[in-house]
N, C-alpha and C positions, 0 to 999 in steps of 0.2 A: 222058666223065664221070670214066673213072681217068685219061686223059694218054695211053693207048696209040693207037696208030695200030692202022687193021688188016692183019692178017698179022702184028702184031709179039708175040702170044700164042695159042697155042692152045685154041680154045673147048672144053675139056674141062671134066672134073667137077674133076679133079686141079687145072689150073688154079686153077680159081674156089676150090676149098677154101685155095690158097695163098697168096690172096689176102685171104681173111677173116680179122679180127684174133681171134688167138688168146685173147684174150679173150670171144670171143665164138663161136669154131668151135665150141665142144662143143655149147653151147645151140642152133646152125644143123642141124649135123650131126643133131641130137639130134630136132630137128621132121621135119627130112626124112624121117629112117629110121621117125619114126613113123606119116607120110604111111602111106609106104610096106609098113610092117608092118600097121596098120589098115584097109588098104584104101580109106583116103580119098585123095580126087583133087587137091585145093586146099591152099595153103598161104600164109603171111602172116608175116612178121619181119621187125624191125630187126636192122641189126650194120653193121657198118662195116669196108671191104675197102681194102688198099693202093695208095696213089695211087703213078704211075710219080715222082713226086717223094718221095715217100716219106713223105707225108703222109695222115693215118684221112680217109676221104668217107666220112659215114653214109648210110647205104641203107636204102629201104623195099624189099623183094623180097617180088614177088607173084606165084603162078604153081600150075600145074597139074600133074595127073602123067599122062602118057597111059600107057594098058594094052594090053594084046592083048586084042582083043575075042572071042577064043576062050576062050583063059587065065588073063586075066586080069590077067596077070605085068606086073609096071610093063617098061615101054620106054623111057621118056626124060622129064625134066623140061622143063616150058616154064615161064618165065616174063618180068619186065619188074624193071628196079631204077631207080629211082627216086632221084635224089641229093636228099636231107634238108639238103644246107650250111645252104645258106636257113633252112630251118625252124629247123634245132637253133641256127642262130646267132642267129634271132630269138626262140626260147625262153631260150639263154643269156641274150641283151640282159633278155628278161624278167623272167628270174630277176634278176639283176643288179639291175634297176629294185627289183623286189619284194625284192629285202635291201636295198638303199640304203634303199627306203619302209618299209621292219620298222624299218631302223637308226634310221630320221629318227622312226618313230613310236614306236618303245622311248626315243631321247634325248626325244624331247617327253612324251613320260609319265613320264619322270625329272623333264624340268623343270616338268610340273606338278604332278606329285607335290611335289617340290620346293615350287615354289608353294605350294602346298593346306598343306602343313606349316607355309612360312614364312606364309600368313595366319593359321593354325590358331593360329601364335604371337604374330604383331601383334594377333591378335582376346585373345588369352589376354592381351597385353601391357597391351592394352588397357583388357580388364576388371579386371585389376589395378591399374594407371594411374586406372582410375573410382573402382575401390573407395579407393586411397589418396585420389586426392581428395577423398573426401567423407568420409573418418576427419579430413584437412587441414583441410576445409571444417566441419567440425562441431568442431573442435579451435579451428580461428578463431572461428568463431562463440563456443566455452564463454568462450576466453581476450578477444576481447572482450568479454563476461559480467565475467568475471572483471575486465577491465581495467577499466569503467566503475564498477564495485563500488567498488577500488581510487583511482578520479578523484576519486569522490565521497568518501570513507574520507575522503584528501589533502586535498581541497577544504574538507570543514568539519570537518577535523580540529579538535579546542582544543585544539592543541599548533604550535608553529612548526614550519613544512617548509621549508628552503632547498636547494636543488642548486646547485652551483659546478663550473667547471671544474678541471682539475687546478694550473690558476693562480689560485684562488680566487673567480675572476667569476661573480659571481651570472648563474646559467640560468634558475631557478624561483625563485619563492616562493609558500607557499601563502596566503586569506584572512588567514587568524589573522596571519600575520607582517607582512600590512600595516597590521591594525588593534592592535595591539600594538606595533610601532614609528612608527605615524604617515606613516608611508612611502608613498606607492605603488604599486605594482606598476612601473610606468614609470623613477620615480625608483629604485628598487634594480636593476632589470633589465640589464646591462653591466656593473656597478660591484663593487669588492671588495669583500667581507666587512665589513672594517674599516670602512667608511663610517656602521658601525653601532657600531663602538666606542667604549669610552669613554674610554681609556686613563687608569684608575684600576689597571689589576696591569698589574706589570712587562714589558720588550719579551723577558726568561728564561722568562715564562710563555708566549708566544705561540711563540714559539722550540719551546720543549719540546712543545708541541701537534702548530704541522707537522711535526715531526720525526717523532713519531707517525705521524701520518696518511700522511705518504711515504712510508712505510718499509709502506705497506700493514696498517697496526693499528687498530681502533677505538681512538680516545680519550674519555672521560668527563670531564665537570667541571662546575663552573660559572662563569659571566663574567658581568660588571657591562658592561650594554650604554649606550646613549645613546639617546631617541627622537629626534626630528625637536622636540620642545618642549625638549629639554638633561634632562628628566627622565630619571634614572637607573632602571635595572631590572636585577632580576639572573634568571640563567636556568640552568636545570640543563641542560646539552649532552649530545648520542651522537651525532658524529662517523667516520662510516662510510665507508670506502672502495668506489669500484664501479668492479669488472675487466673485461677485455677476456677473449675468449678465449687471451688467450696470455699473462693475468696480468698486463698493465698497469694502469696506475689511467687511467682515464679521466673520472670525476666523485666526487665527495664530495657525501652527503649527511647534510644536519644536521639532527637532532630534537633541539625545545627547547622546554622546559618554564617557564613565568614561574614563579619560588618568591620573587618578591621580597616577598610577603603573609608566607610562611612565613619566611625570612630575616629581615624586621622582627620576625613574635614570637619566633625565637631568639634574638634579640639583646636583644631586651625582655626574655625571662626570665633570659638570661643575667647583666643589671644587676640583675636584680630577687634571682638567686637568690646574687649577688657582697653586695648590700646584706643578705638574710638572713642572710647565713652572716657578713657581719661584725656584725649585731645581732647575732644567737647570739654569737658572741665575745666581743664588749661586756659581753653579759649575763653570759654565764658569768665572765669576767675581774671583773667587778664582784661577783658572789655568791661566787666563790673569795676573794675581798681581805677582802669582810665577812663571811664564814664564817671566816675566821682571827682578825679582828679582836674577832669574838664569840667565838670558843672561849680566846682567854688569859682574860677575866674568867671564863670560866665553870670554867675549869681552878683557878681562886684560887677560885670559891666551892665546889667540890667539894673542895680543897684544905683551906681554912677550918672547912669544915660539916664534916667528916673530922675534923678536929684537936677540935672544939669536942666532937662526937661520943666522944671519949677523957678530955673533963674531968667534973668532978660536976654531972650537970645532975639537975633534978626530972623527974619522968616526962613533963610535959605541955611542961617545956622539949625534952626527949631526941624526942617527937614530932614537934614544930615541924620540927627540928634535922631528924631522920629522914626529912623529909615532902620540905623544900628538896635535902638532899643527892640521894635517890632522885630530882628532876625535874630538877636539876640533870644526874645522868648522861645521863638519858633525853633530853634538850635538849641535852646532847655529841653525843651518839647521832646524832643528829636533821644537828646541822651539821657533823658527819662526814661523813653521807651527802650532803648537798649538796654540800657541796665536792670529794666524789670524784666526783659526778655531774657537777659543772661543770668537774673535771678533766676527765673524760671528754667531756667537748662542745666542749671547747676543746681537746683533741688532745695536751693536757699529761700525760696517765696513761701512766708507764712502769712496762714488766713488769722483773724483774731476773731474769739468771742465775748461781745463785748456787750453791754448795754446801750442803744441810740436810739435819738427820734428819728422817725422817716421825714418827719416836714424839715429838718434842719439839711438831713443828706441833700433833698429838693428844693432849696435855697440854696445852696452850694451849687448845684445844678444849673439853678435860675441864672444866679450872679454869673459865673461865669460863660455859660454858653449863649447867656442873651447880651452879652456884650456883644460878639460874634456875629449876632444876628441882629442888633439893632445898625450894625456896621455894612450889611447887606439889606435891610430894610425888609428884615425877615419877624413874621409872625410866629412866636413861639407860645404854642398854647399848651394849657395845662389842664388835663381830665383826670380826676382825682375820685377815687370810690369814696363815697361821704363813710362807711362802718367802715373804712379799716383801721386797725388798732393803732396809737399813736405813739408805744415804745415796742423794741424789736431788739434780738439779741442776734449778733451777728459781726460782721466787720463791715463798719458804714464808709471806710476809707476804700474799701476794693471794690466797694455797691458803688460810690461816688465816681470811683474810677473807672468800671464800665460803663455807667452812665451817660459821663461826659466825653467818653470816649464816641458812644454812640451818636451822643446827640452832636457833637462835635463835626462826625462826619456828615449826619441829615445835614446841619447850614452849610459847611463845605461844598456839598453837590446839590444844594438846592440854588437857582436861577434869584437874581435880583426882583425882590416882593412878594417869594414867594411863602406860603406857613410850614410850621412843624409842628405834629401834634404828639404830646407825651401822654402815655396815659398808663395808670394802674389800678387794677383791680385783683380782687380775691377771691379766686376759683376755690377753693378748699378753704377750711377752718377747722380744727381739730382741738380736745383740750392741751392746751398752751403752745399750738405751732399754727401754723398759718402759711397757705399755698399762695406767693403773692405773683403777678401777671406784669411784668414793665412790654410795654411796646411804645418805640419811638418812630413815626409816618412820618414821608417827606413827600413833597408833588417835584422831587428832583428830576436827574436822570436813568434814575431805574438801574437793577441789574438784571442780567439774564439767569433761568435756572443755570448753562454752563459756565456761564461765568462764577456760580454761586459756589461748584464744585471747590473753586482753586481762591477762594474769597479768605476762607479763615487759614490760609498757609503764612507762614513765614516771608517777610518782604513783598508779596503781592497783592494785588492790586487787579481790577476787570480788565484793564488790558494797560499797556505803556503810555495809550495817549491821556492816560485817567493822572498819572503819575504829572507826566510835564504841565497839562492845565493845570492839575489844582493841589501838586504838590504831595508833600507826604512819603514816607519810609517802606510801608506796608506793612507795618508790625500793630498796627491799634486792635485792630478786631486779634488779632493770633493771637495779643496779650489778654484780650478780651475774655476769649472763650477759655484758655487754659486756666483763669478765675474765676471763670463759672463751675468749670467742669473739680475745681478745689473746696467749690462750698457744697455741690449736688446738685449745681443746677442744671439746666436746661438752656442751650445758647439756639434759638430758631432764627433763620436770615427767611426772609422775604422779596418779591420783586420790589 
């Protein structure tokens, strides 16, 4: 079992303990002596003792201890060793198997672990994969919602819809654009744009359009088209470009509007408001010639009646005489204001910039409207700002003229005794302009705010009975205000 022959070791105790691997003598030694201190007879161990090749044989060593049957005293061990190679080599192989099988069964629980995770992710991927599909699937579903909403919009639009390529060739068109050009769907479908033109505007306008639309811009307008009968129509365009993802133009599409109904009546009122405006002209040209042509006699019989007024008349002549002169003025009066109103409709009223005092404008004033008012035993008072400036650049002729127009009307409608107060002041001051304030108060008979609406019109008047009492055309304020409104200014009525 070790390799030895016999005779070639001594079967001693010494021996055999020298033989036992030192790893194992103490544990050997250590049963033995226990045997043998306990009194027990039997014993049982592994260890592994040196082979004559110098190689460990594991040992199963089984044996007894004999005693002196008087004494007791051990005497000598017997036992039997048992070579283990065998065994311990087919336990190694075992063991060996059972780690290879730990190994194969640890890598197989990696890779189904492994497994279990990557389903745990295809299953996760998957339910993710559902869930998007059916946000996709309900997203398609809205947007074809959407999309047929859209066909239909298109479809009976009453507007024209055309799509083109980016070289013009009709793709689409919608209903409306075939029955508005007479066309068919078939017959416009491949063909240019142009096959619908009329070419009435120039090939600068059509130019200027693509140039537009290439360059990627909406263009607007409108264009005079041609049906399929030669009948002309015009149409308001929006011209729209449509990009690619990466900003190309890929189709244009045209929304168009027929305004050829609307185009006919602007052109209609256009003739219509070109023939107004030269009647008005006419007219007023015609009432400017004979307002002149009437005011030289009438200037000789105010003239006349004046002079005749300075010779020896009898009372009932001096009446006569008095009666013609005063309607005479008043009939000056009268075709004054036509003719400045027919200036003014005819474009012929100029302002001048002139150099003037204000106290001479306000003397002119005086003289004349306190005539007026001393004849009605009227109060005409004058409040005057002490700083305002005493020359002024302006037209003192058209200041003088609304003026006395205004004040003209305060004594008219003011009652036997009563005052008129004039007054101006300077709200602003600026280097070398000046914001100046005329207001003329009367304690007459008042207007109303709706009366005040229809106050600065042409011929009118607060009502008809204002006319018969106390006379007058209705043109003083209308000429009034359209002389204020030529210098800048500011015309305010009050009650």
């Amino acid at each position: 079992m070790l390799g030895y022959h016999d005779g070639e070791w001594a079967a001693t105790l010494d021996t055999w303990k020298s033989l036992i691997n030192p790893d194992d003598g103490v544990s050997v030694l250590e049963l033995v002596q226990a045997v043998i201190d306990e009194g027990g007879d039997k014993f049982k161990i592994e260890f592994s003792m040196m082979h004559r090749d110098g190689h460990w044989v594991p040992i199963l060593s089984r044996g007894f201890l004999q005693r002196d049957p008087g004494s007791g005293e051990a005497l000598r061990l017997v036992g039997t060793h048992l070579d283990l190679s065998e065994r311990v080599d087919a336990e190694q192989a075992l063991k060996r198997v059972n780690e290879q099988l730990d190994e194969r069964v640890n890598e197989r629980t990696v890779e189904l672990e492994n497994s279990r995770k990557i389903a745990v992710s295809l299953m996760r991927d998957a339910e993710r994969m559902k869930q998007r599909a059916e946000v996709n699937l309900k997203n398609l579903q809205e947007s074809t919602v959407e999309l047929h909403k859209l066909q239909q919009a298109v479809e009976q639009s009453p507007v024209s819809i055309i799509i083109t390529n980016p070289q013009g060739t009709i793709e689409y068109v919608n209903p409306y654009t075939t029955k508005l050009s007479q066309y068919s769907s078939d017959e416009l479908l491949g063909q240019k744009v142009s096959k619908m033109g009329s070419g009435e505007q120039p090939q600068e306008f059509y130019s200027e359009l693509w140039q537009t639309i290439s360059m990627g811009d909406t263009w607007h307008g409108e264009i005079c088209n041609r049906k399929k009968d030669d009948t002309l129509y015009w149409e308001s365009i929006t011209i729209s470009p449509v990009k690619d993802s990466r900003g190309e133009v890929v189709h244009y599409i045209a929304v168009k509007d027929d305004i050829t109904e609307q185009r006919t009546m602007h052109e209609a009122l256009i003739v219509a408001k070109n023939q107004a405006e030269a009647a008005t002209r006419a007219k007023s040209d015609f009432v400017a010639n004979m307002s002149h042509e009437i005011r030289t006699p009438m200037n000789a019989i105010i003239g006349m009646s004046h002079l005749a007024l300075g010779a020896g008349l009898t009372g009932k002549q001096r009446s006569y005489i008095e009666k013609v002169h005063h309607s005479a003025e008043g009939l000056l009066g009268i075709i004054s204001d036509i003719l400045d109103f027919s200036k003014i409709e005819a474009g012929k009223m100029e302002v001048e910039k002139v150099e003037f005092q204000l106290d001479e404008v306000m003397d002119n004033f005086s003289n004349l409207v306190g005539l007026k008012a001393d004849e009605k035993d009227i109060q005409l008072i004058f409040n005057m700002h002490p700083s305002l400036p005493k020359v002024f650049i302006g037209d003192p002729l058209r200041l003088g003229q609304v003026l006395i127009n205004l004040g003209t009307n305060a004594v008219k409608f003011t009652e036997q005794g009563g005052e008129v107060l004039v007054s101006t002041n300077m709200s602003e001051e600026t280097e070398g302009q000046a914001l100046l304030h005329f207001s003329i108060e009367d304690n007459g008979i008042g207007i109303t705010e709706v009366q005040q609406e229809i106050l600065f019109q042409s011929f009118s008047q607060a009502d008809s009975s204002t006319t018969r009492r106390y006379g007058g055309t209705g043109l003083g304020l209308a000429i009034s205000k359209q002389l204020v409104s030529f210098d800048g200014w500011r015309y305010l009525a009050g009650e």
